[in-house]
N, CA, C and O of each residue as an XYZ file, in Angstrom:
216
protein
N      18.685     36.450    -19.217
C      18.347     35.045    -19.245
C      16.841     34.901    -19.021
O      16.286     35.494    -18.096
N      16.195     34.125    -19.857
C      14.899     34.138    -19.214
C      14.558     32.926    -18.778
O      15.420     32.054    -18.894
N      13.508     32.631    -18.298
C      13.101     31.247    -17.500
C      12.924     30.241    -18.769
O      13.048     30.523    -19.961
N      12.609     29.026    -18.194
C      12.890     27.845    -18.854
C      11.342     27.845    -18.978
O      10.520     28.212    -18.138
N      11.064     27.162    -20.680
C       9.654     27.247    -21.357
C       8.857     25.725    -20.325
O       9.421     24.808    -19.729
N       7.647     25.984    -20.468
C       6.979     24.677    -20.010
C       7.418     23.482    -21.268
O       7.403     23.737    -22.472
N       7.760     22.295    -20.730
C       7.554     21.398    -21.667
C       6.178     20.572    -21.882
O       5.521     20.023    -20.998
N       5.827     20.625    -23.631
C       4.141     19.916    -23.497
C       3.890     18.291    -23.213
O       2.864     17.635    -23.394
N       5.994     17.618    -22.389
C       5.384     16.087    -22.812
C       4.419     15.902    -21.522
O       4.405     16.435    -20.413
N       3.491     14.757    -22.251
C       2.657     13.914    -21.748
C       2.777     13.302    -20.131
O       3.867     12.733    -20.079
N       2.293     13.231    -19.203
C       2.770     12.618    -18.091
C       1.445     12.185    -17.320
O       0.558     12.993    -17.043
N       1.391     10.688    -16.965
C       0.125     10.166    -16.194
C       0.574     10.191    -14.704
O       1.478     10.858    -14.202
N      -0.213      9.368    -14.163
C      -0.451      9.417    -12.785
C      -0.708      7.903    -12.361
O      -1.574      7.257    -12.951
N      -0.141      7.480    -11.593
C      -1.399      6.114    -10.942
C      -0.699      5.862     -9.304
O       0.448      5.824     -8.859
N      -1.878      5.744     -8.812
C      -1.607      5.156     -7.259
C      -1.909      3.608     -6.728
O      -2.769      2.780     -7.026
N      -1.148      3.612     -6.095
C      -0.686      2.003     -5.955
C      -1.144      1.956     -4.441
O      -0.884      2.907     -3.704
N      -2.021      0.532     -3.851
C      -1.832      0.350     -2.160
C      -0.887     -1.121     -2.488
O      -1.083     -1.955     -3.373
N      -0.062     -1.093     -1.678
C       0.838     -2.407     -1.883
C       0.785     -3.103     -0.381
O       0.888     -2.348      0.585
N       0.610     -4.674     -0.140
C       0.568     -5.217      0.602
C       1.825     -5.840      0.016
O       2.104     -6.003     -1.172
N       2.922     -6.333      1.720
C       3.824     -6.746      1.747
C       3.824     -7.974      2.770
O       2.959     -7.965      3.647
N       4.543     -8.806      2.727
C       5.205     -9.682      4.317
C       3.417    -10.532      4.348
O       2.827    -10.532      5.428
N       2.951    -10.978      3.501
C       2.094    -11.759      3.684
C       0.725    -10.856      4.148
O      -0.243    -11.538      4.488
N       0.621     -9.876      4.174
C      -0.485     -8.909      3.911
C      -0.245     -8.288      5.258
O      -1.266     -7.704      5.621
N       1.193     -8.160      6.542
C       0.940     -7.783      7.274
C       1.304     -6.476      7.211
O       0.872     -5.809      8.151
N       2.109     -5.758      6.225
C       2.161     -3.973      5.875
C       1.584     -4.127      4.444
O       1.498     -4.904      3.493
N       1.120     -2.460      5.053
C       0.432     -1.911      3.390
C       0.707     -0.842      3.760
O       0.984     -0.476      4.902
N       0.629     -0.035      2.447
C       1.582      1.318      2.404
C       1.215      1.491      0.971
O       1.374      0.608      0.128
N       0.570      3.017      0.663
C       0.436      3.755     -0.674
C       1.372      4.115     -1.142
O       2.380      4.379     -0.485
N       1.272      4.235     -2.604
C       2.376      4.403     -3.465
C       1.885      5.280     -4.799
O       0.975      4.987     -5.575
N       2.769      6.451     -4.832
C       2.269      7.054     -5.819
C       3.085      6.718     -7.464
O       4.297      6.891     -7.335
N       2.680      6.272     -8.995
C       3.827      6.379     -9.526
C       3.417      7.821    -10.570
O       2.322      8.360    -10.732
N       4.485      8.088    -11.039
C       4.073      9.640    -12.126
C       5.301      9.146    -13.802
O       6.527      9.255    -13.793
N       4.813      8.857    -14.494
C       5.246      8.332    -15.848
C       5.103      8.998    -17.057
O       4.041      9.442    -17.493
N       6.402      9.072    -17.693
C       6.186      9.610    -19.395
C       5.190      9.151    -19.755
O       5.031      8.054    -19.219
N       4.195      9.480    -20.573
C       3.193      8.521    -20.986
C       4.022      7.704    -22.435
O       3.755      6.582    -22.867
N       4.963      8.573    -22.915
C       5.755      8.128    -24.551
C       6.953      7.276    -24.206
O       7.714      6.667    -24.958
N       6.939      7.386    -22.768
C       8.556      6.382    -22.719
C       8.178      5.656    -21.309
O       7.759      6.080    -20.232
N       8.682      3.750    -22.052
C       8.287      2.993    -20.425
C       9.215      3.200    -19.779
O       8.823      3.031    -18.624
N      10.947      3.653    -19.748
C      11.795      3.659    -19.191
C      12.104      5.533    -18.235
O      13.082      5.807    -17.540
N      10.943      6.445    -18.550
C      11.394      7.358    -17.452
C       9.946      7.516    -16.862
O       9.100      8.223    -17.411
N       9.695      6.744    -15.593
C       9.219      7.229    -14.570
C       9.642      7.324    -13.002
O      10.705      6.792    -12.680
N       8.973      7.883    -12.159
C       9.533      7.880    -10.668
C       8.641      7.342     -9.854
O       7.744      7.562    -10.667
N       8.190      6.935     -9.154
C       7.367      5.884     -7.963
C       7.820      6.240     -6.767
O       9.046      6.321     -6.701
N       6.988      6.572     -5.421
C       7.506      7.286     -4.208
C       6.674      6.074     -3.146
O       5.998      5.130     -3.556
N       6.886      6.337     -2.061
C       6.259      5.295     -1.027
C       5.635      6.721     -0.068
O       4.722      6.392      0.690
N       5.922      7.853     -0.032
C       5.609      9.022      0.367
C       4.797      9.893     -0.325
O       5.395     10.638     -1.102
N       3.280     10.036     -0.241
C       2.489     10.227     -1.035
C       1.652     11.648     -0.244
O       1.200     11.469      0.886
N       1.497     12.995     -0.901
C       1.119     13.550     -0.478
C       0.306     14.035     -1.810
O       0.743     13.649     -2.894
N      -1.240     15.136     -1.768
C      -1.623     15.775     -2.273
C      -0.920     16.945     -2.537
O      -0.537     17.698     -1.641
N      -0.752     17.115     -3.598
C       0.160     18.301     -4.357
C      -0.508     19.515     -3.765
O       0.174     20.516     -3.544
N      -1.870     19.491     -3.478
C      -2.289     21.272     -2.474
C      -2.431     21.107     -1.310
O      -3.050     21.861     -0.559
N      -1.746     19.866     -0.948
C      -1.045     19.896      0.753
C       0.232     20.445      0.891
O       0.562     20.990      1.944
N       1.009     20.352     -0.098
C       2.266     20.571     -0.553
C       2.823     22.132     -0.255
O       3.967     22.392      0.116
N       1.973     22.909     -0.451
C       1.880     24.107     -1.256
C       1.888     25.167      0.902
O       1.821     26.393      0.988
């Protein structure tokens, strides 16, 4: 069996600061999106640097 190929689709990035409750929470938000499709992306409220990760 061999490993699974990279796929070449497209994928952006954008970070969000969101104020809530009348500006009294704010909280970053990361979202990560098909760039070819509006219906598959994921959005987290838990935002870390990917080489913190590691």
């Amino acid at each position: 069996m061999s490993p699974p190929s990279p796929h070449p689709e497209s994928l952006r990035s954008r970070a969000f600061e969101i104020t809530v409750d009348d500006g009294r929470e704010t909280f970053n938000a990361l979202s990560i999106e098909h760039a070819d499709c509006e219906t598959e992306w994921l959005i987290s409220d838990t935002v870390y640097a990917l080489e913190n990760m590691r």
